[in-house]
C-alpha positions as CSV (number, residue, x, y, z in Angstrom):
1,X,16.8,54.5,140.1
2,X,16.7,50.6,141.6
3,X,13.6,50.1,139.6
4,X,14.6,51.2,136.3
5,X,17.9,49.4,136.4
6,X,16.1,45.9,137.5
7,X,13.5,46.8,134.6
8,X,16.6,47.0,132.3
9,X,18.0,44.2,133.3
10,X,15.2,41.8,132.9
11,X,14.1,43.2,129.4
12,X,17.5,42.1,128.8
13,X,17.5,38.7,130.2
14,X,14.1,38.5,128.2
15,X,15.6,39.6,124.3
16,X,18.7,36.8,125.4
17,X,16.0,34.2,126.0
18,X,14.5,34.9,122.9
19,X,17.5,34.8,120.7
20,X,18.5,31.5,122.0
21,X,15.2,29.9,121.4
22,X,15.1,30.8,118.2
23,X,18.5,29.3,118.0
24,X,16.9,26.0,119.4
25,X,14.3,25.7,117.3
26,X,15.8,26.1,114.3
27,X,18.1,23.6,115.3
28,X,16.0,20.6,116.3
29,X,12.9,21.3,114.3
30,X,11.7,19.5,111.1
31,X,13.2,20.1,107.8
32,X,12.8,23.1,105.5
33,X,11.4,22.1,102.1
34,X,14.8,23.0,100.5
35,X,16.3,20.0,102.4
36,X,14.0,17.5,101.8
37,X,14.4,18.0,98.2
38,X,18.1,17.8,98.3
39,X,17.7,14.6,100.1
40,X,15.3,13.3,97.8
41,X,18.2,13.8,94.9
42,X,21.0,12.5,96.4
43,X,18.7,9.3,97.3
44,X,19.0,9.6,100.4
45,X,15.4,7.5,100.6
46,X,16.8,4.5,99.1
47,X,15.8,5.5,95.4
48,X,19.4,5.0,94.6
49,X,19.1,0.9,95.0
50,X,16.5,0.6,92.5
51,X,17.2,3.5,90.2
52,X,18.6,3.0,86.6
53,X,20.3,6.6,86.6
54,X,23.5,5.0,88.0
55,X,25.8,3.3,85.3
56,X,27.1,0.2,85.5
57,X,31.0,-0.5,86.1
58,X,33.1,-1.3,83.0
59,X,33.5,-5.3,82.9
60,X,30.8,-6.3,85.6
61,X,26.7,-6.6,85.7
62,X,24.7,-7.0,82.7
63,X,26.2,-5.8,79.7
64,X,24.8,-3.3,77.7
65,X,22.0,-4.1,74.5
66,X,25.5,-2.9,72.3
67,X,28.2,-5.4,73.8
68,X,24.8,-8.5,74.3
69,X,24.3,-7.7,70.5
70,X,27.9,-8.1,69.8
71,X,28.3,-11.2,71.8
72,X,25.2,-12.5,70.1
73,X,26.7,-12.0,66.8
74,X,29.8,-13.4,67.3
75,X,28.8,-16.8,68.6
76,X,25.9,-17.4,66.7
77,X,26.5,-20.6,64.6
78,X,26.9,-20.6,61.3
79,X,23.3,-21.8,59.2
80,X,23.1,-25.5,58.8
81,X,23.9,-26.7,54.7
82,X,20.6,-27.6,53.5
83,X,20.8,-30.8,50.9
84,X,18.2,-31.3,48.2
85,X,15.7,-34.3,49.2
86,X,15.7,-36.8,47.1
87,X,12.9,-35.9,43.9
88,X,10.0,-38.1,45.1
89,X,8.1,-40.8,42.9
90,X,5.9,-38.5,40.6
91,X,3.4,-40.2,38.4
92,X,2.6,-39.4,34.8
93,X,0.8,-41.2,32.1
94,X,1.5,-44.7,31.8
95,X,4.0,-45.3,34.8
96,X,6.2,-43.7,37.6
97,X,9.7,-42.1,36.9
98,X,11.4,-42.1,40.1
99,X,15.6,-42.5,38.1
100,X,15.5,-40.9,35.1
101,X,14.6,-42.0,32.3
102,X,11.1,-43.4,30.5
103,X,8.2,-43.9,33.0
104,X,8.0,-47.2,34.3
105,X,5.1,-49.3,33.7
106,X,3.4,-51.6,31.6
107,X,2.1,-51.0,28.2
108,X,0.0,-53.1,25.7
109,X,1.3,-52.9,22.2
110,X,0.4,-53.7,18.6
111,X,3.6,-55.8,16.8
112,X,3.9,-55.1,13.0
113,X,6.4,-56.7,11.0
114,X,7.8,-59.9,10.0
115,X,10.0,-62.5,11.0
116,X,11.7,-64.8,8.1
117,X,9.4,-64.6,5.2
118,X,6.4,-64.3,7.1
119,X,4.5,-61.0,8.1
120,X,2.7,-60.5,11.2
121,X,0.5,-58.2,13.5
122,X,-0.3,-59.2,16.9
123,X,-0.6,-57.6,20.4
124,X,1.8,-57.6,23.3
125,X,3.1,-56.5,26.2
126,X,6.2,-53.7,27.0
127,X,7.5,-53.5,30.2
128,X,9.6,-50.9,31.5
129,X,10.8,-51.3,34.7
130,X,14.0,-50.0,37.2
131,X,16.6,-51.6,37.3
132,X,17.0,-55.6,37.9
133,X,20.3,-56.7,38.4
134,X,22.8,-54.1,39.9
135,X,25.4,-57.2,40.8
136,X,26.8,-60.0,39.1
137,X,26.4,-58.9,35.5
138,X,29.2,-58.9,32.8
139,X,27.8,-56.4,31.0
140,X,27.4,-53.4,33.3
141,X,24.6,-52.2,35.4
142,X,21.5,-51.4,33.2
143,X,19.8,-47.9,33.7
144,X,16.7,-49.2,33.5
145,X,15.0,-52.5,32.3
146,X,12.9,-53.0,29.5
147,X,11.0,-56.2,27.6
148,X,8.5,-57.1,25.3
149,X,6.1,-59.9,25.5
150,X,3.7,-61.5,23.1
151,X,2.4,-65.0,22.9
152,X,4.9,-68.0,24.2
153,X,7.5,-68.8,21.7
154,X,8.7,-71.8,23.3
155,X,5.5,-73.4,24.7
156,X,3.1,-72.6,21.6
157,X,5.1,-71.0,18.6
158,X,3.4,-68.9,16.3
159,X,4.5,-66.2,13.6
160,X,6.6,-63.2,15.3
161,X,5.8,-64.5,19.0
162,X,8.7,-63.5,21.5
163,X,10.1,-62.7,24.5
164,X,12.7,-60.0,24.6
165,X,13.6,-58.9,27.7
166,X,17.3,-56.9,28.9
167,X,16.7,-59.0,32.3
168,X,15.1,-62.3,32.5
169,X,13.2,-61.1,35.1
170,X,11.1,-59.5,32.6
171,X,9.6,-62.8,31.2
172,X,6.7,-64.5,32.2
173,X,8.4,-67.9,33.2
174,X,11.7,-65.6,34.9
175,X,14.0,-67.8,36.8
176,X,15.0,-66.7,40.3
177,X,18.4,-66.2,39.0
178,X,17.5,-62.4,36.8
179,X,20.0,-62.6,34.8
180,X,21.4,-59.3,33.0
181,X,20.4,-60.0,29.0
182,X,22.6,-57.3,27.2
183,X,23.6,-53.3,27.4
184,X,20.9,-50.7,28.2
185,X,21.5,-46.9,27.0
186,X,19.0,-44.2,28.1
187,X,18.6,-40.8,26.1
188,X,15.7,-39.1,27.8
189,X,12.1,-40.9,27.2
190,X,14.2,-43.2,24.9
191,X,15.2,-46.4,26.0
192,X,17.4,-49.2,23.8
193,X,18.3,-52.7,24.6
194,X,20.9,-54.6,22.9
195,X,21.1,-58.4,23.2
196,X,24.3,-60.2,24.3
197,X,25.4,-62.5,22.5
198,X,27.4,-64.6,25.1
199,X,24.1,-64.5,26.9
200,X,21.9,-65.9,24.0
201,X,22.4,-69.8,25.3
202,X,20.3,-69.3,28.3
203,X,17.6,-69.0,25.5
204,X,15.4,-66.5,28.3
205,X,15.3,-64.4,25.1
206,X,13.7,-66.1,21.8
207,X,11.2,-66.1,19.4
208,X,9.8,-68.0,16.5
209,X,9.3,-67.5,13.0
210,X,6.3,-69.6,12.3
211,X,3.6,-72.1,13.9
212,X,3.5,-75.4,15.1
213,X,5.4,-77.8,16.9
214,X,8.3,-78.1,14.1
215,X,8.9,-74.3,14.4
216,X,12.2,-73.5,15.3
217,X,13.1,-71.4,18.6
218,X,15.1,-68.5,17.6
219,X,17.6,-67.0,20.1
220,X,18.8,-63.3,19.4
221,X,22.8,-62.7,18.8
222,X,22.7,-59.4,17.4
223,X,20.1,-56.1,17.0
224,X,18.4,-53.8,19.5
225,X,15.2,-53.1,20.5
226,X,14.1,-49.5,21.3
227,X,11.3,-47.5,23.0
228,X,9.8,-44.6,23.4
229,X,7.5,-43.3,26.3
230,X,5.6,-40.4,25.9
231,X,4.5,-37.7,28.7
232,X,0.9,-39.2,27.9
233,X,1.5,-42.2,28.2
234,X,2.0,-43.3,24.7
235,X,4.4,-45.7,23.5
236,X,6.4,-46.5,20.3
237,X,9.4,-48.3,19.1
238,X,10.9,-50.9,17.5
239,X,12.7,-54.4,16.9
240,X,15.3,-55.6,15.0
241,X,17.9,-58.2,15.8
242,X,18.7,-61.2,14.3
243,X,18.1,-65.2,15.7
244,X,20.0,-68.0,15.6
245,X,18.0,-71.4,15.3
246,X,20.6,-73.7,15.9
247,X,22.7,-75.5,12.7
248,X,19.0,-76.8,10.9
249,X,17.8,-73.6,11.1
250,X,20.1,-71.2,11.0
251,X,19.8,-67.4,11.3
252,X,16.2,-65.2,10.8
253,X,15.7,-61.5,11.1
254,X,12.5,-60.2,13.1
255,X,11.8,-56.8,12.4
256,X,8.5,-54.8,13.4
257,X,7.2,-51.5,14.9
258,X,6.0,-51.2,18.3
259,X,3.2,-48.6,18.9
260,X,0.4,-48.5,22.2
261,X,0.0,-47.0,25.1
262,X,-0.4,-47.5,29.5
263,X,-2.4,-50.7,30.1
């Protein structure tokens, strides 16, 4: 009977043992699967720092691509005004046009007409130029300046020779002082000149009405000259004004055409 109760007791002691070992070990032994994982989703292993699951708090960090887009927006200035740039200088036929206006230039003309009672063709020069004198003048500013040329009245007369010029700038023998010669209008290609009178005793504008040393210099006091400059460079136009020749010769008309083209 001793036996089998010490038997009994140490089959006992042995299914205790066993118990709390597996008690231990399940205790102080690595992790099942199942908490790893949880681990691993709470972030647990840092994930948590770097991950972009977790939102950012109202009103701190980098604000989202809605509110940056709106912010953008708002304080974006507003497009600078563009102005137009001035037109540049364009060339065409027989001078520039930079103003408005007839192309500037030079332009060698045939003069048919006649002055007094003499008739006469001969060549010349037109100039059209911009604009001389914008100071000084008593007869407003011109829009442009125009002249024609032919032969030297003054210095050798001849039949219809003459210098007509709304600036004296535009004769060959100009004084430095370009002084404004009348009233200048501008209608597209078109350009007329009329002479001033109170202007006419500077005698920069005259012509003659026949040859030789006797002939009498004739200074304009009335008329216009006008001309026309085509988009090939063609020219036409005309003059007719009136000179005054002082008491011994009194007054003589001088009308002619003008027709030519760019030098």
């Amino acid at each position: 009977m001793a036996r089998r109760g010490r038997q009994s007791m140490a089959a006992a002691a042995l299914s205790v043992g066993l118990v709390l070992g597996g008690c231990s070990s399940g205790s102080s032994g690595t992790p099942d699967a199942s908490r790893t994982n949880a681990s691993t989703e709470r972030g647990d292993t840092g994930s948590t720092a770097t991950g972009a699951s977790s939102p950012t708090p109202s009103g701190s960090g980098t604000p989202s691509a809605e509110r940056t887009g709106d912010a953008h927006t708002s304080s974006s200035p507003a497009p600078a005004r563009t102005t137009s740039a001035p037109r540049p200088t364009t060339t065409t036929g027989g001078g520039t046009s930079g103003q408005g206006g007839p192309n500037r230039g030079t332009y060698t003309v045939t003069i048919s007409g006649q002055v007094g009672s003499n008739t006469f063709r001969r060549t010349g020069t037109v100039r059209v130029r911009d604009t001389v004198a914008r100071v000084g003048t008593t007869n407003g500013v011109n829009a442009v300046d125009v002249c024609l040329i032919s032969g030297s009245p003054a210095a050798r007369p001849e039949v219809g020779a003459i210098w007509l010029g709304s600036n004296s700038a535009c004769n060959p023998g100009a004084n430095a002082a370009n002084m404004d010669m009348g009233y200048v209008t501008v209608a597209g290609s078109k350009v007329t000149f009329q002479p001033d009178q109170r202007m006419s005793a500077t005698s920069a504008n005259h012509f003659t009405a026949n040859a030789g040393l006797t002939a009498c210099p004739y200074v304009p006091v009335s008329g216009e000259l006008t001309v026309s400059v085509g988009s090939t460079g063609s020219l036409s136009g005309s003059v007719r004004i009136t000179g005054y020749g002082g008491a011994m010769c009194g007054q003589v008309p001088y009308q002619a055409t003008i027709t030519g083209g760019s030098a």
